[in-house]
N, CA, C and O atoms as CSV, one atom per row, in Angstrom:
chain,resi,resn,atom,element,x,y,z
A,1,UNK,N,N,-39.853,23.622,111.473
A,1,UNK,CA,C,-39.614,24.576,112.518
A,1,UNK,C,C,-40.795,24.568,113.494
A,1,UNK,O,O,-41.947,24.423,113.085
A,2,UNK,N,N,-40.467,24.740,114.903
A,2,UNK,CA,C,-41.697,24.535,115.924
A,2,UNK,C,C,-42.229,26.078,115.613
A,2,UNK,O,O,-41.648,27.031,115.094
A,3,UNK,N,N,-43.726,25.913,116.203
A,3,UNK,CA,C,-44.867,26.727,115.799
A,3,UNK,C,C,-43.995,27.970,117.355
A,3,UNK,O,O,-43.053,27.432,117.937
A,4,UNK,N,N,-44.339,29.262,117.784
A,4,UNK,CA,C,-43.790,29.308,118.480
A,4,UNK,C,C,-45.004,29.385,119.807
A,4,UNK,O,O,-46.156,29.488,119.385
A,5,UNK,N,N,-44.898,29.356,120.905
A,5,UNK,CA,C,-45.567,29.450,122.195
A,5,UNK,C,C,-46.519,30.805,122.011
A,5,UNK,O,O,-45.754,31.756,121.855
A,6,UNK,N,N,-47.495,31.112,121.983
A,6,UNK,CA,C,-48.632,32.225,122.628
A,6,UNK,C,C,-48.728,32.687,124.205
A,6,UNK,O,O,-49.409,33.615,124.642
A,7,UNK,N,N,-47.769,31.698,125.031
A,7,UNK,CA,C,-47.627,32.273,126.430
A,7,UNK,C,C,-49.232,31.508,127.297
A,7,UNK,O,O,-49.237,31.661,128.519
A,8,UNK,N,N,-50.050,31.011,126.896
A,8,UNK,CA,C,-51.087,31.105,127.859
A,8,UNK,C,C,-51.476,29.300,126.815
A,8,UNK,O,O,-51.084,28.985,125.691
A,9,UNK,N,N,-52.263,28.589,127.698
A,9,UNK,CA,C,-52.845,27.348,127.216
A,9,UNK,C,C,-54.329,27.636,126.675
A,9,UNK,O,O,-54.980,26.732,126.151
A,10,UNK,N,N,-54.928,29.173,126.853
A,10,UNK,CA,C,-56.224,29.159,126.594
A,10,UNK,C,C,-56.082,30.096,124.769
A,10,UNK,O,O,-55.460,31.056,124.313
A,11,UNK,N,N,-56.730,29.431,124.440
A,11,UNK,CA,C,-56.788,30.151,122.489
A,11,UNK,C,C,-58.033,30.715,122.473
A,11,UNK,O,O,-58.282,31.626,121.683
A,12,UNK,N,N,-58.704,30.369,123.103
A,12,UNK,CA,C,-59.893,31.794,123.340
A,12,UNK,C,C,-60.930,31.302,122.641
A,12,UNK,O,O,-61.731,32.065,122.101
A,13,UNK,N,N,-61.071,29.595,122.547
A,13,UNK,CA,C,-61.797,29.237,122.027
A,13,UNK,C,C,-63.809,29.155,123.042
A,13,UNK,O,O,-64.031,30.051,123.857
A,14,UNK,N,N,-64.417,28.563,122.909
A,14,UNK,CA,C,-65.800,28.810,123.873
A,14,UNK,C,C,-65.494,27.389,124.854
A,14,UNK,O,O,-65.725,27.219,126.051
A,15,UNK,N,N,-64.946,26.552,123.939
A,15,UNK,CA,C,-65.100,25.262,125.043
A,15,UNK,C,C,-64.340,25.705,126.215
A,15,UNK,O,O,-64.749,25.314,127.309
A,16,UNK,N,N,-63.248,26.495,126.168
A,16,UNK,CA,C,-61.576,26.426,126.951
A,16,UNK,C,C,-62.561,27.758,127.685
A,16,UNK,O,O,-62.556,27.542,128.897
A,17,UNK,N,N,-63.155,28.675,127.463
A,17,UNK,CA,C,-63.480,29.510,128.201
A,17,UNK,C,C,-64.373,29.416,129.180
A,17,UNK,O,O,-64.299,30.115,130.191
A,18,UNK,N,N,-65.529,28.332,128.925
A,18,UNK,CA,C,-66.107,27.796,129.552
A,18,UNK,C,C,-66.060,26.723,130.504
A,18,UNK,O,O,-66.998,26.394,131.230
A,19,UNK,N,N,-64.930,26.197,130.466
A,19,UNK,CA,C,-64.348,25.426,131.027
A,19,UNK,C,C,-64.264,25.976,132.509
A,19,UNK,O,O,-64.833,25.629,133.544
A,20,UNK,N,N,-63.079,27.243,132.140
A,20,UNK,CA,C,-62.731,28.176,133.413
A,20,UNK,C,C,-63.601,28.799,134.004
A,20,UNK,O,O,-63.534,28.779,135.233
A,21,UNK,N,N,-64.579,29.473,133.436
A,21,UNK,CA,C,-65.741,30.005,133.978
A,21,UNK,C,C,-66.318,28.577,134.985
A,21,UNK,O,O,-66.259,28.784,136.197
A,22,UNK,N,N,-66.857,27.179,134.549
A,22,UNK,CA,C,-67.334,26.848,135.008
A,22,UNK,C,C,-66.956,26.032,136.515
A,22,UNK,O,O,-67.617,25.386,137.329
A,23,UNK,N,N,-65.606,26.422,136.399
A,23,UNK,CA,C,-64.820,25.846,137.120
A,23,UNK,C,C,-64.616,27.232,138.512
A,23,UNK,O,O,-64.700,26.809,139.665
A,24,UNK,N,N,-64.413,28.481,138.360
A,24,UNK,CA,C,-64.637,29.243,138.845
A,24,UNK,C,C,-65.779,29.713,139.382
A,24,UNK,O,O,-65.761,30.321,140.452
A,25,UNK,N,N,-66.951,29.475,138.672
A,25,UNK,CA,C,-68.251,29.792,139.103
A,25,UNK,C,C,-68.425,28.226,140.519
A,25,UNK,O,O,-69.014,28.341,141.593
A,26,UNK,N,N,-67.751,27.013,140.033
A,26,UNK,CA,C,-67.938,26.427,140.675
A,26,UNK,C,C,-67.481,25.975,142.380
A,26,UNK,O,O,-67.874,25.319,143.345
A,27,UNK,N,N,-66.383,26.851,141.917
A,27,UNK,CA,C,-65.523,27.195,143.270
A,27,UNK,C,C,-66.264,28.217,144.254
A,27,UNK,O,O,-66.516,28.174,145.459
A,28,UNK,N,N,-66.555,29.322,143.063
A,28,UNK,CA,C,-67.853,30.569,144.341
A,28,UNK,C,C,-68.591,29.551,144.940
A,28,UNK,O,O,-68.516,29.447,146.164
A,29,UNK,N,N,-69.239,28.836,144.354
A,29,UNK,CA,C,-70.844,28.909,144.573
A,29,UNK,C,C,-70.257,27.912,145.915
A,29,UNK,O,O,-70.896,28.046,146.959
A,30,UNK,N,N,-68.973,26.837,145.937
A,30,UNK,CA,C,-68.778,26.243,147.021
A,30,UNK,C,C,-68.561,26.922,148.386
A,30,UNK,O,O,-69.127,26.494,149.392
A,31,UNK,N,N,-67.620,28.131,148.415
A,31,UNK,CA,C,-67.577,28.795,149.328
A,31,UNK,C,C,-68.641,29.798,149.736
A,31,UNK,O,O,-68.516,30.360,150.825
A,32,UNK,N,N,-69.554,30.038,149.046
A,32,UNK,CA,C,-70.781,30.446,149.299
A,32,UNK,C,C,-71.421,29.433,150.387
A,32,UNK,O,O,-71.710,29.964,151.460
A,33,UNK,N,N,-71.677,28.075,150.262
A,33,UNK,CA,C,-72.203,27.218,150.640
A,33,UNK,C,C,-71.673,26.843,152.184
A,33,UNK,O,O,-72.245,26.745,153.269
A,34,UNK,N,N,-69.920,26.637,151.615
A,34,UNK,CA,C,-69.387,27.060,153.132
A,34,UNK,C,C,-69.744,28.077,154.284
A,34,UNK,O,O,-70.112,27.823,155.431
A,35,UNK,N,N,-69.465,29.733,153.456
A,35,UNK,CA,C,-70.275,30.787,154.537
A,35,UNK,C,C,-71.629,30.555,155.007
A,35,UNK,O,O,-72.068,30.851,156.118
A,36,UNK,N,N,-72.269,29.973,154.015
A,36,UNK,CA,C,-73.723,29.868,154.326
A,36,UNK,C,C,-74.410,28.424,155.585
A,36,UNK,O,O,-75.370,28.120,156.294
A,37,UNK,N,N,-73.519,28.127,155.282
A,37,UNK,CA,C,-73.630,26.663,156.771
A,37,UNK,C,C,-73.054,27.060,157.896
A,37,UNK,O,O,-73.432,26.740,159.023
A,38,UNK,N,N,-71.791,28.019,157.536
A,38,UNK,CA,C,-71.060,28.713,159.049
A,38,UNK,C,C,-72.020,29.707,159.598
A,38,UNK,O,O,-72.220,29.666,160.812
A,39,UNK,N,N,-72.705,30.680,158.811
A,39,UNK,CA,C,-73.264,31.597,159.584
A,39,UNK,C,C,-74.728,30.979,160.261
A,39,UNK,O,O,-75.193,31.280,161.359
A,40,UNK,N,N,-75.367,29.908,159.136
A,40,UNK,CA,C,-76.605,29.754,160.026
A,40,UNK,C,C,-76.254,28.347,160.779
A,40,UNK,O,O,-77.199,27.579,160.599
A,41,UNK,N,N,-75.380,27.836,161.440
A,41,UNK,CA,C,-75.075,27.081,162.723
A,41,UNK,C,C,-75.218,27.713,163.608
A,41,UNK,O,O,-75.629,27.234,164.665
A,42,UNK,N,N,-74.792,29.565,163.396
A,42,UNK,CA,C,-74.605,30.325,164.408
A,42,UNK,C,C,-75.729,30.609,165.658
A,42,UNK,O,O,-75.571,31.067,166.789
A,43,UNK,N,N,-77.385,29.945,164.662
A,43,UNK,CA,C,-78.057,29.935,165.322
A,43,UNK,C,C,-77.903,29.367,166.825
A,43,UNK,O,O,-78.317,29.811,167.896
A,44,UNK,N,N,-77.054,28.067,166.459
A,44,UNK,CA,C,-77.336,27.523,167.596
A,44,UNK,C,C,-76.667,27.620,169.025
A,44,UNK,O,O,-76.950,27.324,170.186
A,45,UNK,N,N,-75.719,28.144,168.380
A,45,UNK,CA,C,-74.474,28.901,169.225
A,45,UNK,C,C,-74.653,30.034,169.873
A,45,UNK,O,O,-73.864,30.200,170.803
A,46,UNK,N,N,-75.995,31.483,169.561
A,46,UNK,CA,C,-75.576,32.437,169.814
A,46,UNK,C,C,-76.701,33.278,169.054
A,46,UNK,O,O,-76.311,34.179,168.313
A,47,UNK,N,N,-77.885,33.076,169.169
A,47,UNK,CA,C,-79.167,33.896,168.400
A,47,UNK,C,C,-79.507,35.073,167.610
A,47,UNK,O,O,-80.196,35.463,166.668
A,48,UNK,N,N,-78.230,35.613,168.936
A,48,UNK,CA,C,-77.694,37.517,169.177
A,48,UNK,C,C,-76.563,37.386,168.044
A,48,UNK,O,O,-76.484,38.288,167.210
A,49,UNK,N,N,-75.795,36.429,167.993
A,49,UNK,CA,C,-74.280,36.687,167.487
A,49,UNK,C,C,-75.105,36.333,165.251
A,49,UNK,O,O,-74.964,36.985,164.216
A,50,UNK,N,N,-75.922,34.914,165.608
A,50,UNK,CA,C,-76.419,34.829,163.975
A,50,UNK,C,C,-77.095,36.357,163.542
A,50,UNK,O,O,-76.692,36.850,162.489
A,51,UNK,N,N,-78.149,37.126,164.377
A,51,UNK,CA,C,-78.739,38.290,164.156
A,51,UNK,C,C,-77.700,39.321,163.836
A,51,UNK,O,O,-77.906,40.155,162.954
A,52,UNK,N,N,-76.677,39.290,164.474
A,52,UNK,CA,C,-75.771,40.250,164.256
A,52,UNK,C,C,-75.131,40.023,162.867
A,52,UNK,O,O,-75.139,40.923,162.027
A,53,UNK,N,N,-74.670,39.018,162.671
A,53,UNK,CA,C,-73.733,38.599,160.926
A,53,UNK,C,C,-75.355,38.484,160.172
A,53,UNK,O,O,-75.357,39.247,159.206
A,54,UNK,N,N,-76.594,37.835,160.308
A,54,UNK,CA,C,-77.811,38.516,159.468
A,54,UNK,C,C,-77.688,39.791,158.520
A,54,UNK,O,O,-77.803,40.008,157.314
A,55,UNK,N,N,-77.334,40.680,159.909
A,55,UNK,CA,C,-77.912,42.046,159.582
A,55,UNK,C,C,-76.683,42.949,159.100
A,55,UNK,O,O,-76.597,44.170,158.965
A,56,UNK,N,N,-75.642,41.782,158.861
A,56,UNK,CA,C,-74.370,42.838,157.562
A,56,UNK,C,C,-74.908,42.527,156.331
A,56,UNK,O,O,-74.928,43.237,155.325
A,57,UNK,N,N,-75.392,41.289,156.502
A,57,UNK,CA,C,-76.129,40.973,154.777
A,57,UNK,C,C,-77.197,41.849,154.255
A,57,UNK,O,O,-77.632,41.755,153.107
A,58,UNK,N,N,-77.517,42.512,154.935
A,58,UNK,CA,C,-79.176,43.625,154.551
A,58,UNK,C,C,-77.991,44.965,153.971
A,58,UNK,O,O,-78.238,46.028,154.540
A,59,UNK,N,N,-77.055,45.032,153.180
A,59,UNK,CA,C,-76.629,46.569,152.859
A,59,UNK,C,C,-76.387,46.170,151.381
A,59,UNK,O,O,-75.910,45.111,150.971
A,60,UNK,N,N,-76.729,47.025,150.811
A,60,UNK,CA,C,-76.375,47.267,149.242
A,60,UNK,C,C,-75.695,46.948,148.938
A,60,UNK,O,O,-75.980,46.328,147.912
A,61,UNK,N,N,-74.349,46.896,149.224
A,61,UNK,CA,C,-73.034,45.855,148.838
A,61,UNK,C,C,-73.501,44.539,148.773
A,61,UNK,O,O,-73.396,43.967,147.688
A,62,UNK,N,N,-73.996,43.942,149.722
A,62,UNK,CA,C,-74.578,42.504,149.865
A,62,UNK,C,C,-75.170,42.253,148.626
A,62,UNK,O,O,-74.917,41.204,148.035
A,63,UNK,N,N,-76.262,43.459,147.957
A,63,UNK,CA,C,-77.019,42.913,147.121
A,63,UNK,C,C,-76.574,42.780,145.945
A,63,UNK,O,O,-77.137,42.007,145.171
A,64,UNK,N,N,-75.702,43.353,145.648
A,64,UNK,CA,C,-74.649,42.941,144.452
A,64,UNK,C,C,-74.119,42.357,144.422
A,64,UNK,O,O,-73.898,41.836,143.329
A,65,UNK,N,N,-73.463,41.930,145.534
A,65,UNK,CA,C,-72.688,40.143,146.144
A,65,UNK,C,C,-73.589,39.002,145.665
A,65,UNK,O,O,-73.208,38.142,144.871
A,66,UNK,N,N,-74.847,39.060,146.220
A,66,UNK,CA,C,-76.121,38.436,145.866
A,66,UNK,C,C,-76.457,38.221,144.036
A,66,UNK,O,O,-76.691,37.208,143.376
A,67,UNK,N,N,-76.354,39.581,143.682
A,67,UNK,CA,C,-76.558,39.653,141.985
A,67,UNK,C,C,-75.373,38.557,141.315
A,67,UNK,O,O,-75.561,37.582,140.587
A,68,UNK,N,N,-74.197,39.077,141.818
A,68,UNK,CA,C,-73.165,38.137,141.481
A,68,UNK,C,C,-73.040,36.715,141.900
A,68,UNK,O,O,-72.436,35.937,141.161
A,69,UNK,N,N,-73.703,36.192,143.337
A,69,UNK,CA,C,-73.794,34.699,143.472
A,69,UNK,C,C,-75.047,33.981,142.255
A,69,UNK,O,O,-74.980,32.911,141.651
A,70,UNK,N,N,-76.225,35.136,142.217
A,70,UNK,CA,C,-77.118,34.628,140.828
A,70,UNK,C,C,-76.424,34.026,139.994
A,70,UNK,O,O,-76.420,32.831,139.699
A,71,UNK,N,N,-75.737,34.998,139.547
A,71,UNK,CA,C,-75.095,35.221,138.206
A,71,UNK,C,C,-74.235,33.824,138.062
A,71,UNK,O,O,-74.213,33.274,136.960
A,72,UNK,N,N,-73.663,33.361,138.963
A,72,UNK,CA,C,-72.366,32.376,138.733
A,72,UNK,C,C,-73.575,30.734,138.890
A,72,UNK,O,O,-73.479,29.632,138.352
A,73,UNK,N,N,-74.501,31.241,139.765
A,73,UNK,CA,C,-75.763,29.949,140.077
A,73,UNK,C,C,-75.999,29.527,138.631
A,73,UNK,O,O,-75.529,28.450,138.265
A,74,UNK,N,N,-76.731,30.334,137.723
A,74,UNK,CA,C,-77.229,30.039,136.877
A,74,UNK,C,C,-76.388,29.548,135.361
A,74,UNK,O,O,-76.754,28.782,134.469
A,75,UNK,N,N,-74.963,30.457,135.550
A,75,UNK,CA,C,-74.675,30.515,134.356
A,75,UNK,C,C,-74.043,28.969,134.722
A,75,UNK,O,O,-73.981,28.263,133.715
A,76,UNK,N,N,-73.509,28.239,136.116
A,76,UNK,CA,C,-73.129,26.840,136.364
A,76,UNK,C,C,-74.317,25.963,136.393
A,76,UNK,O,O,-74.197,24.741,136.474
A,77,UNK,N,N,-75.357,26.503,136.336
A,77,UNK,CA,C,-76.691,25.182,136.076
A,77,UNK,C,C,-76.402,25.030,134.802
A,77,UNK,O,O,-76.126,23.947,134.285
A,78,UNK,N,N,-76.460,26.353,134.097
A,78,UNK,CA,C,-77.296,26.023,132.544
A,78,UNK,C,C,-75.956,25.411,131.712
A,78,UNK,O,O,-76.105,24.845,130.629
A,79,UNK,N,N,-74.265,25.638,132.513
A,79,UNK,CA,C,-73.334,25.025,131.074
A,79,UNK,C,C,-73.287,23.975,132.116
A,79,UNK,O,O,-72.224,23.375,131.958
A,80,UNK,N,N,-73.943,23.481,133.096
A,80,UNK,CA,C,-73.783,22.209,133.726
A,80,UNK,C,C,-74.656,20.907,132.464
A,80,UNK,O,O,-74.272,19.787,132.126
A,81,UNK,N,N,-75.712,21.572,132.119
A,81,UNK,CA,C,-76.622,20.564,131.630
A,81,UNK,C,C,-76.070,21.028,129.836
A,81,UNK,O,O,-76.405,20.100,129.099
A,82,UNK,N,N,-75.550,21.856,129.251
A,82,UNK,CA,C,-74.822,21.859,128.254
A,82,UNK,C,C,-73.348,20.692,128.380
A,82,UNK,O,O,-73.317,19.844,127.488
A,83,UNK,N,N,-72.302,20.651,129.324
A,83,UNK,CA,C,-71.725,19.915,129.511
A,83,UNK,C,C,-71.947,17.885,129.417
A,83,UNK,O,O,-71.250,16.993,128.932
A,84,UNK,N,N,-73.217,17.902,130.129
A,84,UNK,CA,C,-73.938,16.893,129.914
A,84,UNK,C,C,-74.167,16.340,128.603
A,84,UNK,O,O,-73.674,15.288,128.196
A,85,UNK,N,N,-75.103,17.262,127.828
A,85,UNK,CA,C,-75.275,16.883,126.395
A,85,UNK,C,C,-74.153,16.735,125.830
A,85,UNK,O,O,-74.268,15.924,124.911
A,86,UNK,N,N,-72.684,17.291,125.979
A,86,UNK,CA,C,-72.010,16.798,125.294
A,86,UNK,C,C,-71.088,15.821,125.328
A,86,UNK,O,O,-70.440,15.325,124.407
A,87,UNK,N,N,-71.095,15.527,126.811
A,87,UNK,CA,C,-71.117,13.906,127.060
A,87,UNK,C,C,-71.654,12.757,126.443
A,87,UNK,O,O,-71.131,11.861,125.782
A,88,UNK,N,N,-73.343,13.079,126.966
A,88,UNK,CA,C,-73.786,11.883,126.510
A,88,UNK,C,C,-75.127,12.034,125.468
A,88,UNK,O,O,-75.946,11.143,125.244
A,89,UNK,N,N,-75.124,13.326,124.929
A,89,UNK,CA,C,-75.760,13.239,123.728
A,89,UNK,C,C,-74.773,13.065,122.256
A,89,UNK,O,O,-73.580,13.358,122.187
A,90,UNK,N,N,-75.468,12.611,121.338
A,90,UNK,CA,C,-74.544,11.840,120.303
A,90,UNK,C,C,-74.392,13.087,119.511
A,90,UNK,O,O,-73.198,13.338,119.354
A,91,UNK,N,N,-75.099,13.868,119.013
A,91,UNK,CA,C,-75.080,15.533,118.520
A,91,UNK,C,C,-74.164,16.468,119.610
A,91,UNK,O,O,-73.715,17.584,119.353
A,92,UNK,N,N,-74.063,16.010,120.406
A,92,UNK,CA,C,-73.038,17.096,121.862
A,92,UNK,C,C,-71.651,17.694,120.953
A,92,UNK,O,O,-71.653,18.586,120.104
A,93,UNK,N,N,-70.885,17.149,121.283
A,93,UNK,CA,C,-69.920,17.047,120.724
A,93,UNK,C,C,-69.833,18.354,119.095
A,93,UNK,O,O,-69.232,19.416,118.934
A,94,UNK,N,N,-70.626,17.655,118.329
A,94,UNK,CA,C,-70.663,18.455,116.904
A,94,UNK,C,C,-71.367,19.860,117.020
A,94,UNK,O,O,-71.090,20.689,116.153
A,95,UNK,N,N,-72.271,20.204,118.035
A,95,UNK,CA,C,-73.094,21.141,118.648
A,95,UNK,C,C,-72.475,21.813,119.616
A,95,UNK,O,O,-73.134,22.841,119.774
A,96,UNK,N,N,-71.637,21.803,120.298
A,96,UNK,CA,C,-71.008,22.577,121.155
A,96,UNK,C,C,-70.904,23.902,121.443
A,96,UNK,O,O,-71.171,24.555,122.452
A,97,UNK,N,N,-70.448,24.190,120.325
A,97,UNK,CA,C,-70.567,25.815,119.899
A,97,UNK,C,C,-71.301,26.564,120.344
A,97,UNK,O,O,-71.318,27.438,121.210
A,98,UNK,N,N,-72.501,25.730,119.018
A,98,UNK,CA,C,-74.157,26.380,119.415
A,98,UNK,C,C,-75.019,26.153,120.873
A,98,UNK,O,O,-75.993,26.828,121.207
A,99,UNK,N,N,-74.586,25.350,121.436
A,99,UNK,CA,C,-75.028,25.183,122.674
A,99,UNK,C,C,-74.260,26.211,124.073
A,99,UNK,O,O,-74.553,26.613,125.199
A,100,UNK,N,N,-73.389,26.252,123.313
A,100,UNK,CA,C,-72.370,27.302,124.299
A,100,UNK,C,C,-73.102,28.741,124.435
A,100,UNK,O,O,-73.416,29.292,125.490
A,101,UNK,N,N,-73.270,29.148,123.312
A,101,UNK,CA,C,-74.203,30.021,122.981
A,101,UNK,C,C,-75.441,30.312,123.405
A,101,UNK,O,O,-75.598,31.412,123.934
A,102,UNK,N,N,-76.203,29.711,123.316
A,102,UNK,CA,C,-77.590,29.360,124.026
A,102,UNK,C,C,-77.321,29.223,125.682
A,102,UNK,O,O,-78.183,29.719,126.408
A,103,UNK,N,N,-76.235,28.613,126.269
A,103,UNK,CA,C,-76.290,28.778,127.595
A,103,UNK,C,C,-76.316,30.256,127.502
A,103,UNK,O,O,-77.398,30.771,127.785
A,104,UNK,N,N,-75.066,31.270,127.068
A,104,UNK,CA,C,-75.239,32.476,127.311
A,104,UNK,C,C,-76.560,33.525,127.006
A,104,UNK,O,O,-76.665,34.607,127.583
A,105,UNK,N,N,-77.125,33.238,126.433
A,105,UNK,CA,C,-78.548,33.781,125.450
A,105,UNK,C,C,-79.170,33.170,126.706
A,105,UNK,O,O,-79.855,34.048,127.231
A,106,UNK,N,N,-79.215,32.181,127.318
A,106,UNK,CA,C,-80.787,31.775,128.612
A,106,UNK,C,C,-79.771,32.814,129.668
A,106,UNK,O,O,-80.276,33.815,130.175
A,107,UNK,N,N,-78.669,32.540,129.861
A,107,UNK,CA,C,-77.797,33.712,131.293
A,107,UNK,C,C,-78.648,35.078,131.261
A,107,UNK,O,O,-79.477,35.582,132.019
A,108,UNK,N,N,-78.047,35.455,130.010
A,108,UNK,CA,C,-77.764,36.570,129.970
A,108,UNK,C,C,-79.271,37.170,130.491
A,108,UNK,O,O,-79.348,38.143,131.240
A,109,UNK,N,N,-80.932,36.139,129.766
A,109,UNK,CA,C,-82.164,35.970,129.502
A,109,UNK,C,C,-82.517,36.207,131.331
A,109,UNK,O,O,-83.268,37.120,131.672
A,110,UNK,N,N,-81.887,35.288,132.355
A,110,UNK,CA,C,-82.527,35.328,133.691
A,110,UNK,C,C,-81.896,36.398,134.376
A,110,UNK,O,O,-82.392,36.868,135.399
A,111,UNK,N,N,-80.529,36.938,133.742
A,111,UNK,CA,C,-80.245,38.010,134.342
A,111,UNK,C,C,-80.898,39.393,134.248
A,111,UNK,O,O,-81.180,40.032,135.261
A,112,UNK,N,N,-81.091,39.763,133.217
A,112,UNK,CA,C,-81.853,40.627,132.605
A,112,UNK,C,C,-83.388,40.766,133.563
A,112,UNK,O,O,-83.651,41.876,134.026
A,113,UNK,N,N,-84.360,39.583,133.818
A,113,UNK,CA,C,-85.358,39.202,134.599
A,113,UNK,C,C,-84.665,39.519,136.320
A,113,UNK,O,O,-85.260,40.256,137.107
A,114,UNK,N,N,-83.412,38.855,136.655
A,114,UNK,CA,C,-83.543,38.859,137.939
A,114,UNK,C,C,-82.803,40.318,138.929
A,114,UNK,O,O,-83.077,40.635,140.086
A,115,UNK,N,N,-82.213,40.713,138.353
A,115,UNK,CA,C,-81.186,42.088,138.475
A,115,UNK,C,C,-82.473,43.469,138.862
A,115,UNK,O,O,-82.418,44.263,139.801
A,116,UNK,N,N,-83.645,43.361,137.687
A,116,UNK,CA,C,-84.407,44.734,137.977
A,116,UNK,C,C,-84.958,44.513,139.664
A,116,UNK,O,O,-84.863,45.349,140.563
A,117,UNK,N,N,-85.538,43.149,139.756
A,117,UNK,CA,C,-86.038,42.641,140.816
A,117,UNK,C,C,-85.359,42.918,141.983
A,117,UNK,O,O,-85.858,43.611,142.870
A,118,UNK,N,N,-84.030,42.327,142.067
A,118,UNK,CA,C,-82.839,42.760,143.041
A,118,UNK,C,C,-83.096,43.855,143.511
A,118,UNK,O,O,-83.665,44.046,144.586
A,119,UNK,N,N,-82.604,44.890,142.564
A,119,UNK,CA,C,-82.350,46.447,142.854
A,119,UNK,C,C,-83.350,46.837,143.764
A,119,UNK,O,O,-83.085,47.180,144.917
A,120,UNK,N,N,-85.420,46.768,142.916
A,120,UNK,CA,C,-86.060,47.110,143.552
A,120,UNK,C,C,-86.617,46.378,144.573
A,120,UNK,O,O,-87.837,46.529,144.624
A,121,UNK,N,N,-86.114,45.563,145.491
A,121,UNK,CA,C,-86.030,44.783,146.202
A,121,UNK,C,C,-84.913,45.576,147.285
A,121,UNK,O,O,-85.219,45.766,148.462
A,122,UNK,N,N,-84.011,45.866,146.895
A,122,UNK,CA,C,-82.757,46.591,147.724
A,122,UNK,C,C,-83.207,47.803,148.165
A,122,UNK,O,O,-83.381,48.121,149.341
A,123,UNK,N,N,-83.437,48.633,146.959
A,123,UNK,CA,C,-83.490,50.127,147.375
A,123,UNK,C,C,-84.747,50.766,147.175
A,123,UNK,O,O,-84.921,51.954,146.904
A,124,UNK,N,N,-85.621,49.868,147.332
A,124,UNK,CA,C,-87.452,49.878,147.774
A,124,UNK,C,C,-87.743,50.549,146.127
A,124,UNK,O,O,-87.574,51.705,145.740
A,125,UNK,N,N,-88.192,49.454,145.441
A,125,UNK,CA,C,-88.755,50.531,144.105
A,125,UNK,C,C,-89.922,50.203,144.240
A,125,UNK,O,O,-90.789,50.689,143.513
């Protein structure tokens, strides 16, 4: 008898979750890159018009936008070079898990460091 369907392709395992995360984080960080080449061309176009889109980025919303572009930066460096090892390290593969892990344990590690900074950086501490 067939096993029956769970409805979704993801089993909630770390590889399959990480997968999507890294694939999503990787999509932000592109359109980040996009806004970020559109607005500073603007220089050249319009000094007044770049100063003006500048100075929506200086509001507290921004800086949590900001916390959250961190957040997706780092956690796509660190399962970038986890991904790697399990390519082409010969332990990758059998280690996965534990390495999955450890990306989150260094995340979680620069977030913790970069977030207090943010804030008092934002709202003058």
């Amino acid at each position: 008898m067939a096993k029956a369907s769970t409805g979704t392709l993801y089993r909630g395992n770390e590889g399959m979750w990480s997968w999507v995360a890294h694939r999503v984080t990787g999509v932000g960080i592109f359109f980040f890159l996009l806004v970020h080449v559109l607005d500073t061309s603007l220089v050249r176009v319009s000094p007044e018009a770049y100063n003006a889109v500048i100075g929506t980025y200086k509001t507290p919303i921004m800086a949590f936008g900001e916390i959250g572009l961190v957040a997706g930066i780092v956690f796509h460096a660190f399962n970038g070079v986890r991904i790697v090892l399990v390519d082409f390290w010969k332990g990758g593969p059998k280690n996965q898990k534990k390495m999955f892990w450890i990306v989150l344990i260094l995340w979680a590690l620069m977030m913790l460091a970069f977030i207090p900074r943010q804030l008092m950086h934002t709202f003058g501490g």
